[in-house]
C-alpha positions in Angstrom: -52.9 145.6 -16.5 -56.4 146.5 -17.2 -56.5 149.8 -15.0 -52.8 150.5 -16.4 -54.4 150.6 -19.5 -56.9 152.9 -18.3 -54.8 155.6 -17.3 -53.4 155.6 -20.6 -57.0 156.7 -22.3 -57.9 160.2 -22.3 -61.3 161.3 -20.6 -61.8 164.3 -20.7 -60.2 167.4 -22.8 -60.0 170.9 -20.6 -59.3 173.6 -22.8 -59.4 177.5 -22.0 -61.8 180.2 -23.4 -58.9 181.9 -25.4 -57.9 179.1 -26.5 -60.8 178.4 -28.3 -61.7 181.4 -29.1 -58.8 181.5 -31.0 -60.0 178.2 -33.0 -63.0 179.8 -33.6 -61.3 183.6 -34.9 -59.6 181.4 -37.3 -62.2 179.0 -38.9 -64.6 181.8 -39.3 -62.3 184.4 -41.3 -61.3 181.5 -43.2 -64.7 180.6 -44.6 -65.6 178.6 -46.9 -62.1 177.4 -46.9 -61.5 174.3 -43.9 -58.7 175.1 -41.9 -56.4 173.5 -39.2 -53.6 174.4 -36.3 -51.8 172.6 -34.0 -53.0 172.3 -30.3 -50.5 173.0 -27.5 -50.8 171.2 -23.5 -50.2 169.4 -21.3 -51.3 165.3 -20.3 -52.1 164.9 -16.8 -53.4 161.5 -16.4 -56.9 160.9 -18.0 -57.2 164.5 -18.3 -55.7 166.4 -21.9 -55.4 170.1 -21.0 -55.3 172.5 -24.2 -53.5 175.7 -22.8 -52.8 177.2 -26.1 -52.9 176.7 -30.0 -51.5 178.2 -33.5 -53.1 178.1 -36.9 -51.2 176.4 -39.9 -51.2 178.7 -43.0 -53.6 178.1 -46.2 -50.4 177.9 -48.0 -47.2 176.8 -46.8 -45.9 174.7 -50.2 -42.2 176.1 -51.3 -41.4 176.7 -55.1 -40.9 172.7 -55.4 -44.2 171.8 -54.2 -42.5 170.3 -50.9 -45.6 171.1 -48.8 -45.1 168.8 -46.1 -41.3 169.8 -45.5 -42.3 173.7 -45.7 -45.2 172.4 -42.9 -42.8 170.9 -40.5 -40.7 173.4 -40.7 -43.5 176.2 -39.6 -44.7 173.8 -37.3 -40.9 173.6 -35.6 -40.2 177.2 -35.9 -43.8 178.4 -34.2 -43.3 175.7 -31.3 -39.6 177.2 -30.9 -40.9 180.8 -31.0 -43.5 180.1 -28.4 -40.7 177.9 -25.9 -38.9 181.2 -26.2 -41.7 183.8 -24.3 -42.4 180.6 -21.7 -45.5 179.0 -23.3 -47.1 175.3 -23.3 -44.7 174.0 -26.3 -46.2 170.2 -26.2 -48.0 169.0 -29.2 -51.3 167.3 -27.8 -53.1 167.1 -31.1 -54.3 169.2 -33.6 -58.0 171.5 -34.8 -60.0 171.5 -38.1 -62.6 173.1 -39.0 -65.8 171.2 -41.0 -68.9 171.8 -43.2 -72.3 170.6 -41.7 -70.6 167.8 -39.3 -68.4 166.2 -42.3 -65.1 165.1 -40.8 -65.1 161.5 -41.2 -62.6 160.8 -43.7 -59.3 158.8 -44.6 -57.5 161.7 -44.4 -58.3 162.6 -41.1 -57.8 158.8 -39.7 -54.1 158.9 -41.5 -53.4 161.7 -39.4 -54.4 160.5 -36.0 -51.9 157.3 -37.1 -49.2 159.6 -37.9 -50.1 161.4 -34.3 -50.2 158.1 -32.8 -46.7 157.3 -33.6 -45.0 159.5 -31.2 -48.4 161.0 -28.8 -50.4 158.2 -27.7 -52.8 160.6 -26.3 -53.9 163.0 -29.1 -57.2 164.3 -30.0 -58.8 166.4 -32.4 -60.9 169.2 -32.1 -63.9 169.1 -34.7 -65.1 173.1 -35.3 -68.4 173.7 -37.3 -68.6 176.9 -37.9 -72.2 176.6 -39.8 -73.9 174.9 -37.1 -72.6 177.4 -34.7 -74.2 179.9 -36.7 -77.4 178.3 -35.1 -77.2 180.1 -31.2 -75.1 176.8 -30.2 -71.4 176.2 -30.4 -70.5 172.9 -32.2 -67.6 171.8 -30.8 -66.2 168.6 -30.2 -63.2 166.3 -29.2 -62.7 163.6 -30.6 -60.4 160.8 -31.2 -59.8 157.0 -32.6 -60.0 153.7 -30.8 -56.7 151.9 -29.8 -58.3 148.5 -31.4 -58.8 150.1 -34.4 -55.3 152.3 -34.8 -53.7 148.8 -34.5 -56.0 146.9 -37.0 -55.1 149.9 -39.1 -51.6 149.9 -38.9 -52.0 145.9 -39.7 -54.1 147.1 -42.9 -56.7 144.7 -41.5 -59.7 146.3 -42.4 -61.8 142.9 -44.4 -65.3 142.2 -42.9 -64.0 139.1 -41.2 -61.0 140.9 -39.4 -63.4 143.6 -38.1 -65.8 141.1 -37.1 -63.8 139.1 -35.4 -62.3 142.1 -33.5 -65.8 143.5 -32.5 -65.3 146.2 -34.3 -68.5 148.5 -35.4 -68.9 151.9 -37.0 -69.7 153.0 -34.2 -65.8 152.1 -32.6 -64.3 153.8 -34.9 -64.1 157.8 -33.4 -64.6 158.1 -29.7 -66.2 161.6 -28.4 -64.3 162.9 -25.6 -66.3 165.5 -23.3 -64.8 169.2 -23.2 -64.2 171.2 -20.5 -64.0 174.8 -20.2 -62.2 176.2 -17.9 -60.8 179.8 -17.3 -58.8 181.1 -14.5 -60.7 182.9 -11.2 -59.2 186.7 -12.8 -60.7 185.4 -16.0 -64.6 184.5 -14.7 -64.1 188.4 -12.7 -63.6 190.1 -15.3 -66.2 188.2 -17.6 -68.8 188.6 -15.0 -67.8 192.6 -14.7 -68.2 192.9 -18.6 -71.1 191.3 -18.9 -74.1 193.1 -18.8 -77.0 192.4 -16.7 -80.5 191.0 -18.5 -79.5 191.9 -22.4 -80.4 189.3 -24.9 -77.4 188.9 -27.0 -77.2 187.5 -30.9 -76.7 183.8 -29.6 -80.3 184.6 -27.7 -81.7 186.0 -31.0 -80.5 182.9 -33.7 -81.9 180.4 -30.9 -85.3 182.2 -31.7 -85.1 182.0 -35.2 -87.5 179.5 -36.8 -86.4 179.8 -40.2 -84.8 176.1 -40.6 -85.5 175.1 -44.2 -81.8 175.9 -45.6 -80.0 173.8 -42.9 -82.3 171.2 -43.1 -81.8 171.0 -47.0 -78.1 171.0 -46.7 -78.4 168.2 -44.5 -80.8 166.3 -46.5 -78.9 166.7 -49.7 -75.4 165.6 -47.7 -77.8 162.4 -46.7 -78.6 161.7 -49.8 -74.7 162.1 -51.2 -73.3 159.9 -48.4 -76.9 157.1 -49.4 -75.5 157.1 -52.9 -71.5 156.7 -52.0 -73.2 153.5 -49.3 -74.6 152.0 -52.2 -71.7 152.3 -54.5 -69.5 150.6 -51.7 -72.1 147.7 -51.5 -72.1 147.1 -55.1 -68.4 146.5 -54.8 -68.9 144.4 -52.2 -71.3 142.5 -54.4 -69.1 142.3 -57.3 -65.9 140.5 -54.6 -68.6 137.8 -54.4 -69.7 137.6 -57.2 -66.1 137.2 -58.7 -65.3 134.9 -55.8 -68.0 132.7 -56.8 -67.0 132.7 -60.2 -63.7 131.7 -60.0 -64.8 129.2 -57.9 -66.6 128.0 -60.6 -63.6 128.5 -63.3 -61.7 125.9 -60.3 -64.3 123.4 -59.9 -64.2 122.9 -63.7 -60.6 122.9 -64.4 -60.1 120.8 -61.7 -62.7 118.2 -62.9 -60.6 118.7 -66.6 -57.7 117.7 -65.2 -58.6 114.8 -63.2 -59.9 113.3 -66.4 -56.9 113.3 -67.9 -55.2 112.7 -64.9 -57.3 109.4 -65.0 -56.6 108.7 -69.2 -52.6 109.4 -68.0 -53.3 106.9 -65.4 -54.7 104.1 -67.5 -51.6 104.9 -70.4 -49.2 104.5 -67.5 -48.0 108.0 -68.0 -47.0 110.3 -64.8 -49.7 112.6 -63.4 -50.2 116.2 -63.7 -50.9 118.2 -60.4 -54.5 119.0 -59.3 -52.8 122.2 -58.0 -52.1 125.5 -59.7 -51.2 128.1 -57.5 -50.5 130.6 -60.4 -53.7 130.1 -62.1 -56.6 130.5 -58.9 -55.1 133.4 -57.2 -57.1 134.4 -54.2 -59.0 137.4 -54.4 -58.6 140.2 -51.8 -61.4 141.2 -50.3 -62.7 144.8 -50.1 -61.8 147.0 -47.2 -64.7 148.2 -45.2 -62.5 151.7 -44.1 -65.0 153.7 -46.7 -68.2 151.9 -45.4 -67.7 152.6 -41.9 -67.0 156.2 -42.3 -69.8 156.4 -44.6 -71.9 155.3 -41.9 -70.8 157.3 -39.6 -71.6 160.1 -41.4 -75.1 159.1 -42.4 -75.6 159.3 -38.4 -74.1 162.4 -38.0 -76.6 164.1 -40.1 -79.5 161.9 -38.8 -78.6 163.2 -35.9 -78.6 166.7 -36.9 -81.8 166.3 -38.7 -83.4 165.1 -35.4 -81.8 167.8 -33.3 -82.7 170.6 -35.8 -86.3 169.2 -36.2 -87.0 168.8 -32.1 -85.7 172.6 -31.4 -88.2 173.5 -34.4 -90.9 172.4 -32.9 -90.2 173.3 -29.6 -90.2 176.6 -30.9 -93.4 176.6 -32.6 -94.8 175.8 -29.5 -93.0 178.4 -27.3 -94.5 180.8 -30.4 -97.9 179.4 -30.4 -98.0 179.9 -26.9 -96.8 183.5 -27.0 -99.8 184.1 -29.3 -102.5 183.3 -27.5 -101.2 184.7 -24.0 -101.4 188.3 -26.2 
């Protein structure tokens, strides 16, 4: 059971150069907008391989507003075009582009349990096109837990239900490792076009030491996702604090009405109940969903404050050392 369970996990994501350098054509032109397409493949075994992909347009809401109709219908009418001319017509999961690492979101966990429902092995393809401004392509596949899509389909998402499912932020998205890979007539004619020993622009950016307007985006999103942790804890501080209160509003009316259960008692009169289930409802308690994608995302730019600040420095020593060899 265990290693048919397994198989049933994807691994790995392979995906073509044209492929994505399709994804990235489209989430550049459409900056600052955050775009998405569909993802086309094929699943072989642990493996997801990403052959081909369409965007979805900005706009594709009719007269009536029926957006999500007006999408399926593109959606169905591209996937039919493309079956047509002999192309990879399978739905393996979909692309989106994000601002400074920010993908974590309910939105984007609705969609993977909407994908879930009929491809048990989807991913998502997270684009920044930002960071890859930076000499480095930020790129990565991700996708959501099985222990978690079923605790959300459940809508168990208390403290105690996480807890007791040993569920972490941290189990919450699972980063899948990419793999490029082009075809043998595809590496020839790269390596013919290519020129030899010229820096290109990817070279130049990984030489730039200017870093103070990334690192202040990053700081500022810190601070925005610090605040939205603390608003989540103060509503975890008001459930108990309500919960104990009510408790209290119990204890007394119960200690009411077994005195005059006890004065009913002596008078020989008949006893009232010590139970009111419409009057001490229980309280639900608050999901953690937000908090865990909060802090996930607090990570995300920690750790993009700590990668940014390491290749800093490593570049003021590369420069420092460039100076005193002249």
């Amino acid at each position: 059971m265990a290693s048919a369970a397994n198989k049933d996990v994807v691994k790995q994501v392979e995906i073509n150069g044209q492929t994505i350098l399709k994804i990235l054509q489209h989430c550049n032109e459409a900056l600052p907008q955050l775009v998405t397409g569909q993802l086309l493949g094929l699943d072989v075994g642990q493996t997801l391989e990403v052959t081909d992909c369409f965007p979805f347009p900005a706009s594709v809401a009719t007269e009536d507003g029926e957006d999500d109709a007006a999408g399926a219908s593109y959606q169905l009418d591209m996937m039919r075009c493309l079956r047509e001319v002999n192309v990879d017509n399978n739905t393996v999961g979909w692309y989106q582009s994000a601002t400074m690492g920010t993908f974590q979101t309910a939105e984007l966990i609705e969609t993977f349990v909407n994908y879930h429902e009929n491809i048990k092995k989807c991913v998502c393809i997270i684009y920044d096109p930002q960071r890859s401004q930076r000499g480095a392509l930020a790129l990565r596949a991700i996708r959501l837990k099985d222990s978690f899509i079923e605790l959300y389909k459940q809508d168990k998402m208390t403290a105690k239900e996480l807890r007791e499912a040993a569920i972490s932020w941290k189990d919450v998205f699972v980063d899948i490792p990419i793999k490029v890979a082009n075809s043998s007539l595809t590496q020839a004619l790269i390596a013919e076009l290519e020129p030899d020993n010229v820096s290109t622009a990817g070279d130049v950016d990984r030489l730039n030491l200017s870093v103070q307007p990334f690192l202040e985006k990053n700081i500022q999103s810190l601070i925005d996702c610090v605040d939205d942790m603390i608003n989540e804890q103060q509503k975890v501080t008001m459930y108990h604090k309500n919960v104990a209160r009510q408790a209290q509003q119990q204890a007394a009316w119960l200690a009411k009405r077994r005195q005059e259960n006890q004065a009913r008692r002596a008078a020989g009169e008949e006893l009232l109940p010590e139970e009111d289930p419409t009057l001490f409802k229980p309280m639900p308690e608050p999901s953690l969903l937000d908090t865990y994608l909060i802090t996930s995302q607090i990570s995300t730019y920690a750790d993009q404050l700590n990668l940014a600040a390491t290749q800093t420095l490593e570049k003021l020593y590369v420069v420092e050392s460039l100076q005193k060899a002249i």
